[in-house]
C-alpha positions in Angstrom: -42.1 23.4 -34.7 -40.3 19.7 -34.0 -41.4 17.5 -31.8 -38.5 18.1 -29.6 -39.4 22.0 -29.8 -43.1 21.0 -28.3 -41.3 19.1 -25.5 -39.1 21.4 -24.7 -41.4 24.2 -24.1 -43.9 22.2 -22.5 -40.8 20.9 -19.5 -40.4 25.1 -19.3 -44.0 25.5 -18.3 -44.0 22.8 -16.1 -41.1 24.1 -14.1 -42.4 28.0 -14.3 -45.6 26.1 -12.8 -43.7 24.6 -10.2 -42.1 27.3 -9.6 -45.0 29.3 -9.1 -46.5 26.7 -6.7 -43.5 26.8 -4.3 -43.2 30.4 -4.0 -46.8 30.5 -3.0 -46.1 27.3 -0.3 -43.2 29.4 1.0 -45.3 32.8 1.3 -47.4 31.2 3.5 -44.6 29.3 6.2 -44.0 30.6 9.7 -40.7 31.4 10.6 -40.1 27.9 11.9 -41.5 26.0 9.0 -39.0 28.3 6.9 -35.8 27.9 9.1 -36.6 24.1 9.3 -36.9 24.2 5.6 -33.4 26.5 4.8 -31.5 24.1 7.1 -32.7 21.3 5.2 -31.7 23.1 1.8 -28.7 23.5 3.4 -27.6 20.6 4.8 -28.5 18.9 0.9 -26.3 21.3 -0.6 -29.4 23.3 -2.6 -28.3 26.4 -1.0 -25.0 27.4 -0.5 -24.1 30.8 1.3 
């Protein structure tokens, strides 16, 4: 395995990780947190319906 293999795979696991992390944040929003949170998304474009 290259070096740029290693790095590669490691910047996958970092993002699965991160991932993981904001799933569990967003499990645990009330209602407002998550509609404050979607119109943000929204209004920057990272969502679009």
């Amino acid at each position: 395995m290259g070096y740029t293999e290693r790095f590669e795979q490691s910047e996958e696991y970092r993002r699965d990780e991160l991932i993981r992390k904001i799933e569990h944040a967003v499990g645990n929003m009330t209602l407002s947190e998550l509609e404050a949170l979607y119109y943000d998304m929204s209004t920057k474009n990272y969502i679009n319906d």
